[in-house]
Structures are given as C-alpha cells and as structure tokens.
KOLTORMI-974934 format. One record per residue (C-alpha): residue in three letters; x, y negated, z negated. Coordinates in nm, 4 decimals, always signed. Each point is the difference from the previous one (the first is absolute). Layout:
BEGIN
REC    r         u         v         w
REC  ALA         X         Y         Z
...
//
This chain:
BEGIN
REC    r         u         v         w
REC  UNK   +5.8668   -9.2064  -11.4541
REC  UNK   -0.2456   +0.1849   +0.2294
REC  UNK   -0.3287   -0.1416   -0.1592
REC  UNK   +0.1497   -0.3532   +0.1190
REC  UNK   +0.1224   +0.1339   +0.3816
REC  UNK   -0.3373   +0.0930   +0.0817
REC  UNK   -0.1567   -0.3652   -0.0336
REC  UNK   +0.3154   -0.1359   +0.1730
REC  UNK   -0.0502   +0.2614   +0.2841
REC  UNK   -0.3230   -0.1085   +0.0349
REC  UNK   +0.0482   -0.3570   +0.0590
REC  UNK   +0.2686   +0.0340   +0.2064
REC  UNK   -0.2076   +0.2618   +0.2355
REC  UNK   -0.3113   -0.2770   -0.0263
REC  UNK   +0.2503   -0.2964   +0.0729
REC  UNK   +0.1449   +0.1986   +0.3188
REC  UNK   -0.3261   +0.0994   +0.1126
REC  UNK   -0.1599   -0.3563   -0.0295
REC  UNK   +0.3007   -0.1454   +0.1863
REC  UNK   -0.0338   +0.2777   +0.3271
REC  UNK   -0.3315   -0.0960   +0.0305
REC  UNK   -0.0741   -0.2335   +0.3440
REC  UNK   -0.2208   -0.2917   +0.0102
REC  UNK   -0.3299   +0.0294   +0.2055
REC  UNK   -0.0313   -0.2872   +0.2170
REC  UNK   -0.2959   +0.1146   +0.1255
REC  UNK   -0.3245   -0.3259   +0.0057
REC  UNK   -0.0569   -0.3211   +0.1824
REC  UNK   +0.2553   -0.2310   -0.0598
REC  UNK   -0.0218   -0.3960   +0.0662
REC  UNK   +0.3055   -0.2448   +0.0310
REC  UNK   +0.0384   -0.2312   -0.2655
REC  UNK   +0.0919   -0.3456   +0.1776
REC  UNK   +0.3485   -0.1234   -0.0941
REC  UNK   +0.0105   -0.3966   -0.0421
REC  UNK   +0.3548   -0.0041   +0.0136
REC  UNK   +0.0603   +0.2037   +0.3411
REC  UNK   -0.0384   -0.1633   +0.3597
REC  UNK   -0.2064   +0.3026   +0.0827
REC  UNK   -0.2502   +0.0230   -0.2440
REC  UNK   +0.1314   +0.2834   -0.1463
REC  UNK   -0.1445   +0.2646   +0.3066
REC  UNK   +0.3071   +0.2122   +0.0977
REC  UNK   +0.0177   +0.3734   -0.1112
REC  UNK   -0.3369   +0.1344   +0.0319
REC  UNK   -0.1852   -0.2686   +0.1782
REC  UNK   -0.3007   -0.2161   -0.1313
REC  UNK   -0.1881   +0.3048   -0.1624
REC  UNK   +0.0721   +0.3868   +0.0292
REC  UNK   -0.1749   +0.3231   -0.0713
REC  UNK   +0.2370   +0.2346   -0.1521
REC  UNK   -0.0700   +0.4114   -0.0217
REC  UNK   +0.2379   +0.2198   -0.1289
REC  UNK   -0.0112   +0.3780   -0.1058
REC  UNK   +0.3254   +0.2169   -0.0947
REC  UNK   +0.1262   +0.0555   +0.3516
REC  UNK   -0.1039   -0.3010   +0.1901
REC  UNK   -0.0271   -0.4563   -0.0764
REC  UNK   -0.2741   -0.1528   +0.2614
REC  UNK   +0.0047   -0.3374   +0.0390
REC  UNK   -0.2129   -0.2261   +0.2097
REC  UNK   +0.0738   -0.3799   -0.0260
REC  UNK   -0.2343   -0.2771   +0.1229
REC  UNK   +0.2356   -0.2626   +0.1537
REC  UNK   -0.0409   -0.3353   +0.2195
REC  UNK   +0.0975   +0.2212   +0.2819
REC  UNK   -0.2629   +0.2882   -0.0523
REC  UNK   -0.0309   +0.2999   -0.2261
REC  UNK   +0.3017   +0.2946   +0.0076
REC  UNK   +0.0039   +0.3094   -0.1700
REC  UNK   +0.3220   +0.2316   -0.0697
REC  UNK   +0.0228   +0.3208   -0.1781
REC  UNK   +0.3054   +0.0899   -0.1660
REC  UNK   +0.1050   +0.3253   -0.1073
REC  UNK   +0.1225   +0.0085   -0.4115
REC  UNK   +0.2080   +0.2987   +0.0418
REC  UNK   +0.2913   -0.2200   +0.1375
REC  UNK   -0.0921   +0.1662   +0.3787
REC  UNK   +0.0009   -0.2539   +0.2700
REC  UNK   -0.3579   -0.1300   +0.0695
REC  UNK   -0.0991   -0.0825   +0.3754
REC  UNK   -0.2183   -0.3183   +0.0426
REC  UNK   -0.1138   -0.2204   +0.3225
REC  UNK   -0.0409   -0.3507   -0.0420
REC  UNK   -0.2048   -0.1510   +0.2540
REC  UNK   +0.0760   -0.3729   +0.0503
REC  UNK   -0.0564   -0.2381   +0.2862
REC  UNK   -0.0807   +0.2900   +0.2300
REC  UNK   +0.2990   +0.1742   -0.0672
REC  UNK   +0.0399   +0.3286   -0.1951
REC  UNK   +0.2988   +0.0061   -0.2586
REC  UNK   +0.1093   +0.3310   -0.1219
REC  UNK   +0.1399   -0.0379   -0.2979
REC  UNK   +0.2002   +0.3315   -0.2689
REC  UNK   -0.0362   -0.0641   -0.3400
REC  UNK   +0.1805   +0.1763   -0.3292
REC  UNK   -0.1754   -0.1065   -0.3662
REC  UNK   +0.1629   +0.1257   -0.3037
REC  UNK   -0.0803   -0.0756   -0.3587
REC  UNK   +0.2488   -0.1360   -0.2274
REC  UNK   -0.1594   +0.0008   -0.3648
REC  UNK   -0.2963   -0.1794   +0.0340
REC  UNK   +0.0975   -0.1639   +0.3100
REC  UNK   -0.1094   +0.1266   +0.3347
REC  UNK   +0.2653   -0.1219   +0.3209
REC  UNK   -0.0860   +0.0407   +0.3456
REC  UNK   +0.2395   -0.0342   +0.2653
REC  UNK   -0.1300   -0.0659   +0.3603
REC  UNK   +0.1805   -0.0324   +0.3669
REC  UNK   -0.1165   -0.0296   +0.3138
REC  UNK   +0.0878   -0.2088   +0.3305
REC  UNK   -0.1606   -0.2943   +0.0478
REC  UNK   +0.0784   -0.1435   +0.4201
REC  UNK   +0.2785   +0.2042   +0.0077
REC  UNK   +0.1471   -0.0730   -0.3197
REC  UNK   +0.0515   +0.1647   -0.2986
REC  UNK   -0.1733   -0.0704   -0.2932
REC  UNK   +0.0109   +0.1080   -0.4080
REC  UNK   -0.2424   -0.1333   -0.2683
REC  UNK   -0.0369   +0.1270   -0.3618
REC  UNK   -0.2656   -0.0164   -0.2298
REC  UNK   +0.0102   +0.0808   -0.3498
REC  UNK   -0.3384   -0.0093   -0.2030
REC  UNK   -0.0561   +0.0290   -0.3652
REC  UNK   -0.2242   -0.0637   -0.2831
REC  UNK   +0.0488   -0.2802   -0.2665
REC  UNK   -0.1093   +0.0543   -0.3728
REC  UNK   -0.3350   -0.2015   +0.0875
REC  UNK   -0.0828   +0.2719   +0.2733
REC  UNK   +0.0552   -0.2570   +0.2613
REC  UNK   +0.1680   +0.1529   +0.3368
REC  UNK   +0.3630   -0.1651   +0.0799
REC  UNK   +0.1158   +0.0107   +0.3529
REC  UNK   +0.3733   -0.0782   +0.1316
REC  UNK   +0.0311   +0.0029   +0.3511
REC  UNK   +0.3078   -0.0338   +0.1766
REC  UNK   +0.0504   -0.0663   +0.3970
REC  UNK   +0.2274   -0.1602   +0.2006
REC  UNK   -0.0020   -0.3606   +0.0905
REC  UNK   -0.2015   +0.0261   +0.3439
REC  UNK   +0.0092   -0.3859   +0.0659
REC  UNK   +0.3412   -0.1174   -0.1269
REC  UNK   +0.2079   +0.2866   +0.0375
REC  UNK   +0.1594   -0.0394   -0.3156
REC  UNK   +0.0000   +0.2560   -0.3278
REC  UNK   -0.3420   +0.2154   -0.0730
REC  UNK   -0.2914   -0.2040   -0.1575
REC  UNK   -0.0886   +0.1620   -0.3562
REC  UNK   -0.3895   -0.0920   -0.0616
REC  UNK   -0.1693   +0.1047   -0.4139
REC  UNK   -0.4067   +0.0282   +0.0538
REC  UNK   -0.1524   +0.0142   -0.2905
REC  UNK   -0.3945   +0.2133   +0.0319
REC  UNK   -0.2859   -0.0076   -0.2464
REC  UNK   -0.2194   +0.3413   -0.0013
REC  UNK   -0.3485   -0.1026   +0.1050
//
C-alpha cells in the first residue's frame, strides 16, 4: 500500500504545484482585428502593448489612437496608484489585481468630471499563448448597462 502512495503523492504535489503557478504576460503584444466587431476588435489593451511583469509588480504600456499610457499594478492584491494623462487633464486612478487560477483581474476607479467611474479588466492566456483581454466599463455615451469588450493579442 505504501509503494503505491508515494507515486500518487507525487502527482498530486506536481498537479498542485503546476496549477499555483501564474502566467507571465510579460512581451509585445499586437491586437488581432475582429471582423465581426464594430470596433475592430481594439478595446482592452489598445492597438499594441508592451507588457513587463516580475513577482511583485504587471507594467503595461499600451499604444492607442489617443497616445501611449503606461500603468503599473501591484500583484500582491495592494492597491496600485496610476495617473492617466488625457486631454490635458490628469486622472488619478486606484487599482486592486488579483489572480484567480490562471486568470489575472484588475479592478480600477477613479472620477472622471466629477463622476465616478469603475472598469475591470481581466487578462489571461489561451492554450495557443495568445493574450485574452475582457474589459468592462460603463456605457459613457448611452447611459445604459457596462459595455463588456474580448481583445484577442498575438505575441510579436
């Protein structure tokens, strides 16, 4: 009975381990252009974005019709302080990531003219190695339920 709980200890360890592991998103990343969306397929990270990541932090500078941003993000679940400077105004906004499995979510606020504002973006790796990008923000031109965007990025 013991020579066969060894092996099955073993796995079991392996399996655990391989499954607490996070995914590096770290590389260039392109968007791949989505026929079937009105937008091309651009939200989440922009057009292209340079990703760096290391245990304690996720750097991320997109290239975007409006200019190039970057944001750091701390991985420990701490919140994360970033400015975003658009149209000559400077937009603090607090960030939280956390991981869930292989999935890494990343919950931002800030005010935007006075007004509150929450967006989430969740980013994970298919089994092609291809980034996948969810955004979520609210409806700034209709006023109606939170727009839900899917990017899809090829590593260059």
């Amino acid at each position: 009975m013991r020579a066969t709980a060894v092996p099955v200890t073993i796995a079991l360890f392996l399996s655990v381990s391989a499954f607490a592991q996070t995914p590096n998103f770290a590389g260039k990343w392109t968007a791949v252009p989505d026929a079937s969306s009105a937008g091309g397929g651009r939200g989440g990270l922009g057009q292209e974005a340079v990703i760096k990541q290391d245990e304690k932090t996720l750097t991320i500078t997109r290239t975007t019709q409006m200019g190039e941003f970057t944001s750091t993000y701390n991985l420990d679940g701490s919140e994360s302080k970033n400015t975003l400077n658009f149209q000559g105004n400077a937009i603090e906004q607090l960030s939280k990531a956390k991981w869930n499995g292989g999935k890494l979510t990343v919950d931002t606020s800030m005010s935007f003219d006075g007004n509150p504002v929450q967006l989430s973006m969740t980013l994970a790796l298919d089994a092609s190695g291809n980034l996948i990008v969810e955004s979520t923000r609210p409806d700034f031109q209709g006023g109606g339920a939170p727009v839900t965007t899917k990017t899809t990025y090829k590593k260059n």
